[in-house]
VOFINU-217319 format. One record per residue: residue in one letter; x, y, z of N, C-alpha, C in turn. Coordinates in steps of 0.2 Angstrom, whole numbers, padded with zeros to 4 digits, always signed. Layout:
N
aXYZXYZXYZ ...
***
This chain:
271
x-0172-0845+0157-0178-0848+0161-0179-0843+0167 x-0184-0841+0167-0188-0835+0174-0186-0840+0180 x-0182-0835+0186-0182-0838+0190-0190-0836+0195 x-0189-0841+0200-0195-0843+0203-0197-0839+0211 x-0199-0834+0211-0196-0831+0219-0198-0837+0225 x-0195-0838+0230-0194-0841+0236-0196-0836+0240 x-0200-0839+0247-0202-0834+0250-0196-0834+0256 x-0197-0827+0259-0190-0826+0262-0189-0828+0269 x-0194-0834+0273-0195-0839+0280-0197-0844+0273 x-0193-0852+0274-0195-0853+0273-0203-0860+0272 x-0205-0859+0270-0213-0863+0273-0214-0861+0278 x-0212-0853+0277-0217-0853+0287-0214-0856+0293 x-0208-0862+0292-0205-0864+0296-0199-0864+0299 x-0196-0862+0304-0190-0862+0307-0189-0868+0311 x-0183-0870+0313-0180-0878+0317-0181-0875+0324 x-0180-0879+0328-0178-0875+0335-0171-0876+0337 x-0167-0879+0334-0160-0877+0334-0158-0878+0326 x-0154-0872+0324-0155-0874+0314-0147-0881+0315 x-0141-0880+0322-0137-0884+0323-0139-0891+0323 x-0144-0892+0325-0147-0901+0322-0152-0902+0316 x-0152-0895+0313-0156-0897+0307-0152-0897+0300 x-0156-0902+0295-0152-0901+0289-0157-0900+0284 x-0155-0898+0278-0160-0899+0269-0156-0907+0268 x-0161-0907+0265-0160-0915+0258-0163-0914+0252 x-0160-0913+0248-0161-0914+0242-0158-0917+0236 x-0165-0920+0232-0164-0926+0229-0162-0921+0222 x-0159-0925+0218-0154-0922+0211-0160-0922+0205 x-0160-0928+0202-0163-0927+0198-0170-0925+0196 x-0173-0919+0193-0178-0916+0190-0178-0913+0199 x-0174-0912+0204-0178-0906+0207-0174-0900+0210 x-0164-0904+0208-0160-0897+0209-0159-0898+0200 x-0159-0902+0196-0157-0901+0189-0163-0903+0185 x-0162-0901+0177-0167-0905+0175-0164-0911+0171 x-0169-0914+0171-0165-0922+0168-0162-0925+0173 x-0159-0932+0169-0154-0935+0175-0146-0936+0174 x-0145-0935+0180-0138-0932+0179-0133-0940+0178 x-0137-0945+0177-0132-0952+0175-0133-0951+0167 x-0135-0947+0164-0136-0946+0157-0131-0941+0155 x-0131-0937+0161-0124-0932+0157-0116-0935+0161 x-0116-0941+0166-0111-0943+0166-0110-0949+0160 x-0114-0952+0157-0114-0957+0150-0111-0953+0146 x-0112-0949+0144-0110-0943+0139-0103-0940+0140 x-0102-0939+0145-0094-0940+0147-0090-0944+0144 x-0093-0949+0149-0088-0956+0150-0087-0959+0140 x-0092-0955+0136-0093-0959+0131-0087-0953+0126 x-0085-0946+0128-0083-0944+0126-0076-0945+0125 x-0073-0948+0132-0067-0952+0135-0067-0957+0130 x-0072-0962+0126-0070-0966+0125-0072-0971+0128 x-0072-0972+0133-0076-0977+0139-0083-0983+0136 x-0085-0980+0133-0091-0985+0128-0090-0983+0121 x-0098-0987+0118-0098-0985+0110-0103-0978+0111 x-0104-0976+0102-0111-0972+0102-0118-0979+0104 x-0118-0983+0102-0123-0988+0102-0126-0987+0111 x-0121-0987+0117-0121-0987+0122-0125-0981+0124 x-0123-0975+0122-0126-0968+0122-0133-0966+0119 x-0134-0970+0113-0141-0971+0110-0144-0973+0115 x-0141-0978+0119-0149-0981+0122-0148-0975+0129 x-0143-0974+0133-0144-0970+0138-0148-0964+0135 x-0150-0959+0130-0151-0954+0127-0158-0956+0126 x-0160-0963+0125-0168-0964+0126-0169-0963+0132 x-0167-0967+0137-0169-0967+0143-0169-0958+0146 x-0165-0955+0144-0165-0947+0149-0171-0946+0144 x-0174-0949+0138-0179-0944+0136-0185-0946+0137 x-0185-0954+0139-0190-0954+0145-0190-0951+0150 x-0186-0950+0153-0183-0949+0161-0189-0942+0161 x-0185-0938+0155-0187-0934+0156-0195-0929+0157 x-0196-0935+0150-0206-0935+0147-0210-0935+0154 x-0208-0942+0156-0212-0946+0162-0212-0946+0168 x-0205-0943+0170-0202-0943+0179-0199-0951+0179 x-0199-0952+0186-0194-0958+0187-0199-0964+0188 x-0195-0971+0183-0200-0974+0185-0193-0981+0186 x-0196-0985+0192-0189-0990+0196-0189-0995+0190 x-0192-0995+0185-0186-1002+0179-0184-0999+0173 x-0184-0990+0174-0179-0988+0170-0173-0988+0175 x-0174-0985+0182-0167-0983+0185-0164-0990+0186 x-0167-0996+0186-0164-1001+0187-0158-1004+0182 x-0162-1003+0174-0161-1006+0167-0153-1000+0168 x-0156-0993+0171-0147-0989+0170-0143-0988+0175 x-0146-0991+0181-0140-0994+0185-0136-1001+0182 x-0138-1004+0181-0136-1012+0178-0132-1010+0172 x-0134-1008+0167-0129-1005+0162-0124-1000+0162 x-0125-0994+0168-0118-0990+0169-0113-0995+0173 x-0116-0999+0177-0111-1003+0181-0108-1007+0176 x-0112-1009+0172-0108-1016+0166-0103-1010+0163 x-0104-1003+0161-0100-0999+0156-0094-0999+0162 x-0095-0994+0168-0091-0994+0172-0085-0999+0172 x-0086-1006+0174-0080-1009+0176-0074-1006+0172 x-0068-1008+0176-0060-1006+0172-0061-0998+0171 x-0065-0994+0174-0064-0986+0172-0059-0983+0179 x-0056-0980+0180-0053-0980+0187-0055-0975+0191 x-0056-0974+0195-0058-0970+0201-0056-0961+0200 x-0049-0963+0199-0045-0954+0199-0049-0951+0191 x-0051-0956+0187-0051-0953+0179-0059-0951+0179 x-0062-0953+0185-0071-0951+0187-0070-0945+0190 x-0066-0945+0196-0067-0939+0199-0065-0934+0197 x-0058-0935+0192-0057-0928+0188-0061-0926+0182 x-0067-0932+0180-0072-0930+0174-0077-0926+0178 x-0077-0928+0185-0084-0924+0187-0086-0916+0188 x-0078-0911+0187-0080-0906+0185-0082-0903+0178 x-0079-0909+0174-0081-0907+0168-0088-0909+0166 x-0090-0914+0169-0097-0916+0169-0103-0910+0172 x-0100-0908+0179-0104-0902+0180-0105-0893+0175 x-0099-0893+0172-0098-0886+0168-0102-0887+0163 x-0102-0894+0157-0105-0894+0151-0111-0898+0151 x-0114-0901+0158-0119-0904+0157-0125-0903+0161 x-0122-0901+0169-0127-0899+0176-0128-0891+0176 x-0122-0888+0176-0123-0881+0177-0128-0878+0175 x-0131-0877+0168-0135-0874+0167-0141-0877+0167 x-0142-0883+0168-0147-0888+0169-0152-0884+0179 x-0149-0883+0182-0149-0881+0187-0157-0877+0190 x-0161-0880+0193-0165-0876+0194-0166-0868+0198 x-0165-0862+0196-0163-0856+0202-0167-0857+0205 x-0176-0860+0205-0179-0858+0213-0177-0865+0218 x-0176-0870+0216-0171-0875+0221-0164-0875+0222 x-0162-0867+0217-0156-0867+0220-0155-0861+0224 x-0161-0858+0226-0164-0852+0230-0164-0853+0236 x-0168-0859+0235-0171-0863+0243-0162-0866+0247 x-0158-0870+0241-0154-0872+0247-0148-0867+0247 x-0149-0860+0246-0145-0857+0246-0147-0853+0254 x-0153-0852+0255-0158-0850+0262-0155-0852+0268 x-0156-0861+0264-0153-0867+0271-0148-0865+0274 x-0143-0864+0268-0134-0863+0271-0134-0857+0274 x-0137-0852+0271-0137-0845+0275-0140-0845+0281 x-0145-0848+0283-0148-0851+0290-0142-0853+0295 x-0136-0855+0291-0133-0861+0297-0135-0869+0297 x-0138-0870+0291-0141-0878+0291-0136-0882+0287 x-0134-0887+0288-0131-0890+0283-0137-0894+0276 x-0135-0892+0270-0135-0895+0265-0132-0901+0261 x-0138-0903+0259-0134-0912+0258-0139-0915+0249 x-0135-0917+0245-0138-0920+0241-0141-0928+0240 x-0144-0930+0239-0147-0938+0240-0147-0939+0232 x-0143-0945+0229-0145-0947+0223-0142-0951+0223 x-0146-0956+0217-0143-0962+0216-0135-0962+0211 x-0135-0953+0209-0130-0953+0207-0123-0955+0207 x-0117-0958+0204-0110-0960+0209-0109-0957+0213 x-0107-0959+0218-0104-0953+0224-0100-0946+0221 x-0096-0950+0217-0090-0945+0216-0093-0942+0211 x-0096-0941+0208-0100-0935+0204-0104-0930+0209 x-0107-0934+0211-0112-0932+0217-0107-0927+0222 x-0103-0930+0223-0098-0926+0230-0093-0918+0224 x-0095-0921+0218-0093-0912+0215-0096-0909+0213 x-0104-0910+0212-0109-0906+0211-0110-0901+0218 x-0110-0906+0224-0111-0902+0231-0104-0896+0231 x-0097-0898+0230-0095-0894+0231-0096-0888+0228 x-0096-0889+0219-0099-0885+0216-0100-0879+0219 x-0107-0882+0221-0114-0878+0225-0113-0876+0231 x-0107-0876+0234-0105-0874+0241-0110-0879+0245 x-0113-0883+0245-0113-0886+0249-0111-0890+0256 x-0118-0894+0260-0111-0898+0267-0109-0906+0262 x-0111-0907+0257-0108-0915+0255-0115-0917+0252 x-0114-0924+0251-0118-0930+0245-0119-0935+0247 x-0124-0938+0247-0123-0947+0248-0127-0948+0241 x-0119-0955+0237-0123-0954+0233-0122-0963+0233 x-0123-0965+0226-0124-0974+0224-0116-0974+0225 x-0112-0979+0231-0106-0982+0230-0106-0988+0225 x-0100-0986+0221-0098-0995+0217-0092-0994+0220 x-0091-1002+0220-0085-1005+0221-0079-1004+0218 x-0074-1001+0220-0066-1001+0217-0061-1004+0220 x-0056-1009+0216-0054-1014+0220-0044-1008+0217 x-0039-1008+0221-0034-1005+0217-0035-0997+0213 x-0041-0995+0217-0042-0990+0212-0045-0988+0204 x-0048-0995+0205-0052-0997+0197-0059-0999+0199 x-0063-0998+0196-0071-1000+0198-0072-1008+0195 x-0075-1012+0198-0076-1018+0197-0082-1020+0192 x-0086-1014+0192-0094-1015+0189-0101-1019+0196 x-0098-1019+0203-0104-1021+0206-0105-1014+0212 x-0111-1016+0213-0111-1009+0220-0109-1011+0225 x-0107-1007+0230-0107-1009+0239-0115-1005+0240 x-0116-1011+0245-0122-1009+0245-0127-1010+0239 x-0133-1005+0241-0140-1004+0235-0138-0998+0229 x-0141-0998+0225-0143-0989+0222-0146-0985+0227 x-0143-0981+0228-0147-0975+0232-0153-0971+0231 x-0159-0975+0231-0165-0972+0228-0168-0977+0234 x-0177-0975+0233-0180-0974+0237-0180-0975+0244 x-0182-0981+0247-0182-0981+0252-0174-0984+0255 x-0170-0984+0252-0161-0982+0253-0160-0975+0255 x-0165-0970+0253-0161-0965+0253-0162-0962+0261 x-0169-0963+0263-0172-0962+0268-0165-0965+0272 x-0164-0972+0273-0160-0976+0277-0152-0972+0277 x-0151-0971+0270-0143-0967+0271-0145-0960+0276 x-0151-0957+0274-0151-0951+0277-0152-0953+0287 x-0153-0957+0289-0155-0959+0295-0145-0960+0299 x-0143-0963+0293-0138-0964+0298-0134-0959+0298 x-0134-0954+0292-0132-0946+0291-0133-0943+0297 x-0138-0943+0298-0142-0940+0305-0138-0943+0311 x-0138-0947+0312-0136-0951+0319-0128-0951+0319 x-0125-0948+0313-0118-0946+0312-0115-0940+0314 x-0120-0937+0313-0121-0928+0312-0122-0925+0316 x-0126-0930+0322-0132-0928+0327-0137-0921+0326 x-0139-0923+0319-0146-0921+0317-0154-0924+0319 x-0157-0920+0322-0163-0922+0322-0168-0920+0318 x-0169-0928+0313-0174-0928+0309-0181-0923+0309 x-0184-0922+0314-0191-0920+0316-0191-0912+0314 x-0186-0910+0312-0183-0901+0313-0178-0903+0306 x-0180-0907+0300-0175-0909+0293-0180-0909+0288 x-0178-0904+0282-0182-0904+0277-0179-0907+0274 x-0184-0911+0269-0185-0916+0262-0186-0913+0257 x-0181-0913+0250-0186-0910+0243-0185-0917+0239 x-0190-0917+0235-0189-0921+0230-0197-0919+0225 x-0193-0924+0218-0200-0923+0212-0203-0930+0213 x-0201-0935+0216-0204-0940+0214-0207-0946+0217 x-0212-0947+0219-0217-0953+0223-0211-0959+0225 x-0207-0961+0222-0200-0965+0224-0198-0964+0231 x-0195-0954+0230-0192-0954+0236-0198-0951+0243 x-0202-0954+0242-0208-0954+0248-0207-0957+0253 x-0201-0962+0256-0198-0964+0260-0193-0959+0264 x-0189-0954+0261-0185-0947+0261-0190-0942+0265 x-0197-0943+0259-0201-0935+0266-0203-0938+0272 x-0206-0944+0269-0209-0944+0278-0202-0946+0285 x-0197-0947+0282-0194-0948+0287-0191-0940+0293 x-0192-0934+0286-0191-0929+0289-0196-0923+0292 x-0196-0920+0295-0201-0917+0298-0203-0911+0293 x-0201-0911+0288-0204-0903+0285-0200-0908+0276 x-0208-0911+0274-0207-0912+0265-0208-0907+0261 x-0206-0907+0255-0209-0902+0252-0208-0906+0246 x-0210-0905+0239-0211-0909+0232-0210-0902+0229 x-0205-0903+0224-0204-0899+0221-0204-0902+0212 x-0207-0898+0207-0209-0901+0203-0210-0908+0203 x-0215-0909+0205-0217-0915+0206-0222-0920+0202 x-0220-0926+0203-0223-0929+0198-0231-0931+0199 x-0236-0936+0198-0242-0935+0197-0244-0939+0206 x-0240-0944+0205-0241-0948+0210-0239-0942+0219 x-0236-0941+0218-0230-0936+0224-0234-0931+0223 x-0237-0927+0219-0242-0921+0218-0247-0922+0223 x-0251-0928+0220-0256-0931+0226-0257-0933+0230 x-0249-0937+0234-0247-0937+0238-0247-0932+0244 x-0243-0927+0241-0244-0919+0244-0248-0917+0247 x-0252-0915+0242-0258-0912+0242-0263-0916+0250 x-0264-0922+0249-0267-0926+0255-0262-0925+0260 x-0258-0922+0263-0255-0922+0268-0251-0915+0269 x-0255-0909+0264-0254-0904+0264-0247-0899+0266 x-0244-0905+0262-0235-0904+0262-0235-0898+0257 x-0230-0893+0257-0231-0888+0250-0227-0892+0246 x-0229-0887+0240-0227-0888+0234-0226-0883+0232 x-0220-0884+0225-0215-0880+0222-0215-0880+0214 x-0217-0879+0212-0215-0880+0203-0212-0875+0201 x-0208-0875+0199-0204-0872+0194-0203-0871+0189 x-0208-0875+0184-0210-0876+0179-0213-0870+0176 x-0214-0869+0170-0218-0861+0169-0225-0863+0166 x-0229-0864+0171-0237-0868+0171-0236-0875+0170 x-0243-0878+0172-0242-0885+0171-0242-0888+0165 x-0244-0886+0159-0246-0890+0156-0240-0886+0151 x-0238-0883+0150-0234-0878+0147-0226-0881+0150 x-0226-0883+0158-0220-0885+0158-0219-0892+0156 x-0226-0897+0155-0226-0904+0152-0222-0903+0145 x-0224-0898+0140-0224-0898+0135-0215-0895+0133 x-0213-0890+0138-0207-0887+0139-0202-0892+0139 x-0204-0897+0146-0199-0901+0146-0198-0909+0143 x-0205-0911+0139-0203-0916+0132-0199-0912+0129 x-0200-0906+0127-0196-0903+0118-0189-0903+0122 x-0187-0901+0128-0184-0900+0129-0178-0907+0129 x-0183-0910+0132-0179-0918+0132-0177-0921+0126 x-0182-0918+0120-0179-0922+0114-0172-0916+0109 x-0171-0909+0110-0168-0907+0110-0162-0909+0112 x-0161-0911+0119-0156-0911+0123-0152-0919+0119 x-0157-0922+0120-0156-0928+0115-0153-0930+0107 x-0155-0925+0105-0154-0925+0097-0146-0920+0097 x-0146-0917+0101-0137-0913+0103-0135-0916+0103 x-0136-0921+0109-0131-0926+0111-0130-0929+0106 x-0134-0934+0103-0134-0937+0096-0129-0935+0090 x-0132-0928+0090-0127-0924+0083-0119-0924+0087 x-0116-0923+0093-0110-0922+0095-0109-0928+0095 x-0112-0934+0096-0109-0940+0100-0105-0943+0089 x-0110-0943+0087-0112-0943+0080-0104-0942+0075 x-0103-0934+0079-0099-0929+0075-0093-0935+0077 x-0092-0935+0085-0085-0937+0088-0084-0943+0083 x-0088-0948+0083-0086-0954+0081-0083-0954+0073 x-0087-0948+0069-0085-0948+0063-0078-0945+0062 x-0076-0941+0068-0070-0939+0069-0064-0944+0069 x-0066-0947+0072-0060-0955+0075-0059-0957+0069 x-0066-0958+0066-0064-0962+0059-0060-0959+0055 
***
């Protein structure tokens, strides 16, 4: 994939202290492509942890995910169902899969010009932060990964060090994320009004406006238009519009039909 050149200020804009300014960036479809609860299903299904039948239907959902962007009663239908798979998986046996989740599933998923931009941030002196509804603990090693400052991601509940299947709290998606970012702030003693926002999706619309610099980075139709009327930039990274619609269904059913064939292969194995 071409990477995308970033200009080198970014948007024209500097903080007036970069020590109370931070980046937020949202995970799915805008530092990676797809969503990363699809490459941690495929994990967890590799473990053993669910059936193939489980993995088929998550495997539809990322190819929606992917077709259409995000839409809140797919995120809901695979929040409710990772949590139903999660229970009894244990906490240590997440966290040591989450590099293996990042090597064979996020890595190269990784967008270069959103990983340009928050490489800028840090070079600035700003702290970098991921926002996603993804589990923390995936979330907190995709950051470290990525040299990052940390993640706020979706906490579930572990009682004894085993996951119970319910959340503390909400999913970390829309207007949650805004809310986790505000207490971030007021933890960190960052000043929102001097913090950018990235995001692909009209969902986390509550995210840019709470920050004083949004940007939409492949973004979806609603958030495009969004943008544009409030003359927030935008980023695609996409290799043209219509070219990247097309790029990123094949791409989606590819990714899908892999997973399929490997999920396929292992189960034939067992037997």
């Amino acid at each position: 994939m071409p990477s995308t050149p970033v200009p080198a200020s970014l948007h024209g804009q500097e903080p007036v202290n970069s020590g109370t300014a931070a980046a937020f960036f949202d995970v799915d479809n805008t530092l990676m492509r797809g969503a990363s609860l699809y490459a941690v299903a495929r994990k967890l299904y590799q473990h053993q942890a669910f059936t193939l039948r489980e993995v088929l239907w998550f495997a539809v959902h990322q190819l929606r995910f992917v077709a259409r962007g995000e839409n809140l009663g797919d995120i809901h239908a695979i929040r409710d169902r990772a949590l139903l798979l999660a229970a009894g998986f244990s906490v240590s046996d997440m966290v040591a899969l989450g590099d293996e989740i990042y090597d064979e599933f996020i890595e190269s998923k990784i967008w270069p010009g959103t990983r340009a931009i928050a490489d800028q941030h840090m070079h600035a002196g700003r702290q970098v932060w991921l926002v996603t509804a993804t589990p923390l603990e995936v979330a907190k090693v995709m950051a470290r990964r990525l040299g990052l400052s940390g993640a706020l991601g979706t906490s579930v509940e572990h009682i004894e060090g085993v996951y119970t299947g319910r959340l503390v709290g909400e999913i970390l998606h829309g207007a949650a994320k805004a809310a986790a970012v505000q207490e971030l702030a007021l933890s960190q003693g960052l000043v929102l009004a001097e913090c950018w926002g990235y995001s692909d999706s009209a969902n986390d619309i509550p995210l840019l406006e709470v920050v004083g610099h949004p940007v939409a980075i492949n973004p979806d139709r609603r958030l495009r238009r969004h943008a544009k009327e409030r003359d927030w930039p935008i980023y695609d990274f996409r290799t043209g519009r219509k070219a990247a619609s097309f790029g990123l269904k094949a791409a989606g059913v590819s990714g899908v039909l892999w997973g399929l064939w490997r999920s396929i292969g292992a189960l034939r194995r067992r037997r």
